[in-house]
C-alpha positions as CSV (number, residue, x, y, z in Angstrom):
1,X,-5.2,2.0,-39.2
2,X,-3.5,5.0,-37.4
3,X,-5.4,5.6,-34.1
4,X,-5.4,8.8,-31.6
5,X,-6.0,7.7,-28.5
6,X,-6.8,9.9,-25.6
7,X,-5.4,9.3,-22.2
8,X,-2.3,7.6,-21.3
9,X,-2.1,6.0,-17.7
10,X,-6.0,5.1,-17.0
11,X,-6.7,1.6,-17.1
12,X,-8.4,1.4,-20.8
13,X,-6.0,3.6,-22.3
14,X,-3.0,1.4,-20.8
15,X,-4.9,-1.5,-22.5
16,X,-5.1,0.6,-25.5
17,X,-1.3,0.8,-26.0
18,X,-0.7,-2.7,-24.6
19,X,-3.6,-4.0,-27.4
20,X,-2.1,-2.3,-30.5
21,X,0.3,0.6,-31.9
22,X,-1.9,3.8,-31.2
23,X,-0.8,7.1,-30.3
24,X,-1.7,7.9,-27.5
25,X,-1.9,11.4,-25.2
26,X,-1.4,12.2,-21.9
27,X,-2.3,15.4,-19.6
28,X,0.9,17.2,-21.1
29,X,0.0,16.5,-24.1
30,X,-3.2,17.4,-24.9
31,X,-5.2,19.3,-21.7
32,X,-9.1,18.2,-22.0
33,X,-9.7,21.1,-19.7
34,X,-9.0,22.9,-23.0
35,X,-11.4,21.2,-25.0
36,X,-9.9,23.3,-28.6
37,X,-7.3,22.4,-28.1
38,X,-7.9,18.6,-27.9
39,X,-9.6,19.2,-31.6
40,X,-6.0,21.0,-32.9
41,X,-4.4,17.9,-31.7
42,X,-6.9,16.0,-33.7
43,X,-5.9,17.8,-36.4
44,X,-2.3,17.8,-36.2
45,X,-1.7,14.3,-35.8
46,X,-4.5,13.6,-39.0
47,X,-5.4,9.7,-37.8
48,X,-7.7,7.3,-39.1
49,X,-9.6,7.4,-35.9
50,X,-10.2,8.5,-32.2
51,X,-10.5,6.4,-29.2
52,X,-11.4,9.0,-25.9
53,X,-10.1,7.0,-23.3
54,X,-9.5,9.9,-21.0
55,X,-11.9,11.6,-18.5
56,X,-12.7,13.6,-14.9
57,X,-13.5,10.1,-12.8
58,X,-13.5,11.5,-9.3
59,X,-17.3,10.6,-8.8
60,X,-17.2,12.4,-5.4
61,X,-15.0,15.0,-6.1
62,X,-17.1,15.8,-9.0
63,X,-20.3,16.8,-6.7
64,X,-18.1,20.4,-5.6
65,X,-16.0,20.6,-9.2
66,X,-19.2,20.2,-11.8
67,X,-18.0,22.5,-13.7
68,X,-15.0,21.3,-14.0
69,X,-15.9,18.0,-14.8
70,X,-18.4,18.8,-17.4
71,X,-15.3,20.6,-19.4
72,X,-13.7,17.6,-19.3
73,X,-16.1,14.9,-19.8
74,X,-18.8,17.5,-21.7
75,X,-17.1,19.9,-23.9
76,X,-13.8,18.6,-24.6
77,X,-15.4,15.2,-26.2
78,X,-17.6,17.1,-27.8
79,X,-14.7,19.7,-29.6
80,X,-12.8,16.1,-30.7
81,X,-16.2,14.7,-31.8
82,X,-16.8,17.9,-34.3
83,X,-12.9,18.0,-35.3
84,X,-13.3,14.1,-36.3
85,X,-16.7,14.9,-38.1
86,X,-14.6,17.3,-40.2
87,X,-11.8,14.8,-41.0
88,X,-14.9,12.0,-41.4
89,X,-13.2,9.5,-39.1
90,X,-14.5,7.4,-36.9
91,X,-14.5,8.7,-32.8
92,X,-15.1,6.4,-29.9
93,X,-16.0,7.9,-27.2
94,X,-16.5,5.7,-23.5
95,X,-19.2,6.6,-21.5
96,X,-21.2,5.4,-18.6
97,X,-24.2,3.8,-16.9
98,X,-24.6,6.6,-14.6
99,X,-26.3,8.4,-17.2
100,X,-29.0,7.0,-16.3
101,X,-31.4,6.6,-13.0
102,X,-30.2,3.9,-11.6
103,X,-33.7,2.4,-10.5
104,X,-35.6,-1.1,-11.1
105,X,-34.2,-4.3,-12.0
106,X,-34.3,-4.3,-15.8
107,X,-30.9,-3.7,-18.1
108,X,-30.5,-0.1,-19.3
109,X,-31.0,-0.3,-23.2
110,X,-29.2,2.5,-25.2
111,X,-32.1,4.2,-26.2
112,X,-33.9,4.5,-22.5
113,X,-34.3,7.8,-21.2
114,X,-31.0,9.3,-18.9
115,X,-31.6,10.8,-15.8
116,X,-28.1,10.8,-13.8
117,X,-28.5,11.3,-10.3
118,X,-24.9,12.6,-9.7
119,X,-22.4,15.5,-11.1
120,X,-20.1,12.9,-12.4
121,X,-23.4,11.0,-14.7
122,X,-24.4,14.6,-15.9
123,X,-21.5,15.7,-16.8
124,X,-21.1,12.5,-19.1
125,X,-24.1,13.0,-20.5
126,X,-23.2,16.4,-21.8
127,X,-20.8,14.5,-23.6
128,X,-22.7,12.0,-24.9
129,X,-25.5,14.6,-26.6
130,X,-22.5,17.0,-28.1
131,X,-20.8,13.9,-29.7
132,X,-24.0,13.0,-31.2
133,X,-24.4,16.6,-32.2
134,X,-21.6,16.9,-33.6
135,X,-22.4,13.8,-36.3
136,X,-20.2,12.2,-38.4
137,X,-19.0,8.8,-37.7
138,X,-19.0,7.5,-34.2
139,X,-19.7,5.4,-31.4
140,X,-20.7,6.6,-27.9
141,X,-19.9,2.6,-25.5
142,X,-21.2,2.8,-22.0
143,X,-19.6,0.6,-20.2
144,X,-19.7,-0.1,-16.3
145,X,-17.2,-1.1,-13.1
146,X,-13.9,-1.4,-15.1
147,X,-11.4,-3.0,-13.7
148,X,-7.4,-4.1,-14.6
149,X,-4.1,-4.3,-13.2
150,X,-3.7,-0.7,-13.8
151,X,-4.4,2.5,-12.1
152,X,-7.1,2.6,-9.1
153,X,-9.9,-0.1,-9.2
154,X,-12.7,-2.1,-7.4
155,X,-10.0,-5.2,-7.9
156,X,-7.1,-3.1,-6.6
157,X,-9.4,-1.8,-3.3
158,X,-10.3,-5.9,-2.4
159,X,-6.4,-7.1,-2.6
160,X,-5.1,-3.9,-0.9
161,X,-7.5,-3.7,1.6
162,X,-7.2,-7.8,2.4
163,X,-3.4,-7.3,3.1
164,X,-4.5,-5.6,7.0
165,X,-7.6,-6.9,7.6
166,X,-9.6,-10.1,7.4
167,X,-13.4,-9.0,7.6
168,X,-14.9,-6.5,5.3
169,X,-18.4,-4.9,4.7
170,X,-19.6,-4.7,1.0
171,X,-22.2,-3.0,-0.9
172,X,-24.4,-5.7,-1.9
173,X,-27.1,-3.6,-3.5
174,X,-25.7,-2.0,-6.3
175,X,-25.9,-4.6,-9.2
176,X,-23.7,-4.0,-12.4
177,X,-21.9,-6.0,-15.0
178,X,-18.2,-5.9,-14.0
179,X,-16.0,-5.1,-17.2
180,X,-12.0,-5.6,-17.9
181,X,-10.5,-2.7,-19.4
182,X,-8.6,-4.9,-21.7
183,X,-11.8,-6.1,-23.0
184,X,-13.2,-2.1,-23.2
185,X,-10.3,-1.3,-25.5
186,X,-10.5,-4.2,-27.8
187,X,-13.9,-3.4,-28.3
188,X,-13.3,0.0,-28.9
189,X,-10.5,-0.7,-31.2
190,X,-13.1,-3.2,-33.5
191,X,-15.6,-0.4,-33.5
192,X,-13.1,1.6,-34.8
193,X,-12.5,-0.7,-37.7
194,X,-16.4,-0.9,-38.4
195,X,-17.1,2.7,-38.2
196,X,-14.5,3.1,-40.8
197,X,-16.0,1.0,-43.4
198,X,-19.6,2.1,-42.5
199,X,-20.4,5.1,-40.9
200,X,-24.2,4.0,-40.9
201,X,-23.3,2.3,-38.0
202,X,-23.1,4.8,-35.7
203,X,-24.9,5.1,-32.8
204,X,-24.9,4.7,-28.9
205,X,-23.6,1.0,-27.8
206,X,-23.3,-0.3,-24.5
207,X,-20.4,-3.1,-23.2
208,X,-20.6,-4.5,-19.7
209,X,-18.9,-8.1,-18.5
210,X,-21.3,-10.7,-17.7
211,X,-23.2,-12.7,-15.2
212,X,-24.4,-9.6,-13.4
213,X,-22.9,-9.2,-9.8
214,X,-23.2,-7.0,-6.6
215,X,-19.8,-5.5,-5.6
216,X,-20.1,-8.0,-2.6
217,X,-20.6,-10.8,-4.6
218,X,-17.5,-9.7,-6.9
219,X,-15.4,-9.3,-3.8
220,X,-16.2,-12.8,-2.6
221,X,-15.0,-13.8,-6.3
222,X,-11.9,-12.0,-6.1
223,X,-11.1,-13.5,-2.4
224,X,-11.4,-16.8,-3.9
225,X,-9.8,-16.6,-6.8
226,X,-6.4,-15.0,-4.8
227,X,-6.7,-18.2,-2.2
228,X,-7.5,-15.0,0.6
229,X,-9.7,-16.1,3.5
230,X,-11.4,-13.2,3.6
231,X,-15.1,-12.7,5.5
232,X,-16.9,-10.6,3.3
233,X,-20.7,-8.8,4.9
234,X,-23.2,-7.8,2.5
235,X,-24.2,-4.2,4.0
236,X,-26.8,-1.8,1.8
237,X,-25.9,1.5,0.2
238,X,-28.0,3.2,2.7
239,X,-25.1,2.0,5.2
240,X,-22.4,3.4,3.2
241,X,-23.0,7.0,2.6
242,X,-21.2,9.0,-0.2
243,X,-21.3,12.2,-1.5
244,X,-22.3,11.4,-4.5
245,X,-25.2,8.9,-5.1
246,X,-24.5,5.6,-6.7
247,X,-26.8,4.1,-9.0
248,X,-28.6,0.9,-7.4
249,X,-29.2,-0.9,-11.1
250,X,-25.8,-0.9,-13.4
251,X,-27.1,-3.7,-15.3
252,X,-26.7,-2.7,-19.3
253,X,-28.5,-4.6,-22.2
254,X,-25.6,-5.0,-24.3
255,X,-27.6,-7.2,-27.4
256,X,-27.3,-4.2,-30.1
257,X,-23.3,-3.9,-29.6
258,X,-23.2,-8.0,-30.3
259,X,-25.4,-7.6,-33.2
260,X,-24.1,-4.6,-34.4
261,X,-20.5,-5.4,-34.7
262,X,-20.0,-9.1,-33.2
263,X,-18.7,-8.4,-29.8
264,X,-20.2,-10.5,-26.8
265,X,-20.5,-10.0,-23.1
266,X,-17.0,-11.1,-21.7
267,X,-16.9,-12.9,-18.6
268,X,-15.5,-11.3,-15.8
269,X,-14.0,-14.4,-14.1
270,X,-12.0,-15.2,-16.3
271,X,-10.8,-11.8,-17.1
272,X,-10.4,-11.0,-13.1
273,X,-8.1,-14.6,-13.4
274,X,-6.1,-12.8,-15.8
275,X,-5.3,-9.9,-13.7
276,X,-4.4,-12.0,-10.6
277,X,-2.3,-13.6,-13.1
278,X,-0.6,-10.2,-14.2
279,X,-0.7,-9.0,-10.4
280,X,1.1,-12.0,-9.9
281,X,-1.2,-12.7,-7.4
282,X,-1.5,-15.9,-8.2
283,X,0.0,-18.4,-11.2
């Protein structure tokens, strides 16, 4: 199956390429701050289906460029949704938890009401409604704290930071399901395969690595696994101010996307072995 993919150097894209032979676009190639003319793209290259694996990620930045960021994560999804409605091939499109409030303890199902608290979660969300506007067949998979070899990441931050110091002060509570990119795109690229068969099933999924963890719980994971000594303080959000707010409660029910189409919760230790391993951080 020929599959458009959507963003070139970000971490689930890079998997995306690595996983299979898509065709995939960067920035010079197709502009999501022109949302029309991501849909003429869609249409020139005439695939079997579309993986958007590109988006405005700058959570902070996002709180003083809104608008900006809703082009990109809002309208230009939502122009490739209604070109791939008109084709009738399948369009995944990767979303996020901070669509919703971030509050409580209990996993966000996919039909729970959003409320994002940020620039970054609303502008997602005006993604989200005009790819289900726009009909056809697709997928919408929120997903949560990806992480890879590639590009800039929670995993990344740890070893980086680790190379000058040996004490560090983490978040510990923001609680989330930590997710591999590699295992994002694979998921995306079965969807894709499912939504082409049967178009009945599509609908808003979510996909997040299990046991849940607090960022300071996955650092003390990823010091251990890379044989660092590092000391590793749980401090709360309140201590760590941003300038956007960060959802407290990442946790995502992800039971419909493993009855749906088959995929389970990966686990994120042995996915965050395999980067250390491709880091060469350790053998």
């Amino acid at each position: 199956m020929t599959v458009l993919v959507f963003g070139w150097t970000g971490q689930v894209a890079t998997e995306l390429r690595a996983l299979a032979n898509v065709t995939a676009l960067g920035r010079d190639a197709a502009d999501l701050s022109d949302p029309e003319a991501c849909a003429q793209a869609i249409r020139a290259h005439a695939p079997r289906a579309v993986i958007n694996a590109a988006a405005y990620t700058a959570v902070d930045r996002a709180e003083e460029e809104e608008a900006l960021a809703t082009v990109i994560n809002g309208a230009a999804p939502t122009a490739m949704a209604g070109a791939c409605a008109d084709l009738d091939i399948p369009f995944i499109h990767l979303s996020t938890d901070y669509v919703f409030s971030g509050e409580g303890r209990r996993p966000w199902a996919p039909g729970d009401a959003t409320a994002p608290k940020n620039a970054y979660g609303r502008s997602k969300l005006v993604g989200e409604d005009g790819v289900r506007a726009a009909g056809g067949r697709f997928a919408i998979l929120r997903t949560s704290w990806v992480f890879s070899a590639h590009g800039a990441n929670f995993v990344k931050t740890m070893l980086r930071l680790s190379e000058s110091c040996n004490a560090l002060s983490v978040v510990s509570d923001q609680i989330g399901g930590a997710t591999s990119a590699r295992a994002v795109a694979a998921a995306c690229l079965t969807i894709a395969h499912h939504l082409a068969v049967d178009g009945t099933m599509s609908g808003t999924y979510h996909f997040s690595g299990a046991p849940e963890v607090s960022w300071h719980d996955f650092a003390v994971e990823i010091f251990a696994q890379a044989g660092r000594r590092i000391a590793v303080a749980p401090i709360p959000t309140s201590t760590y101010p941003t300038a956007a707010e960060r959802p407290l409660n990442s946790r995502l029910d992800c039971t419909t996307t493993e009855k749906t189409f088959g995929i389970a919760r990966p686990d994120w230790r042995s996915a965050l072995k395999d980067v250390l391993k491709e880091l060469e951080i350790i053998s």
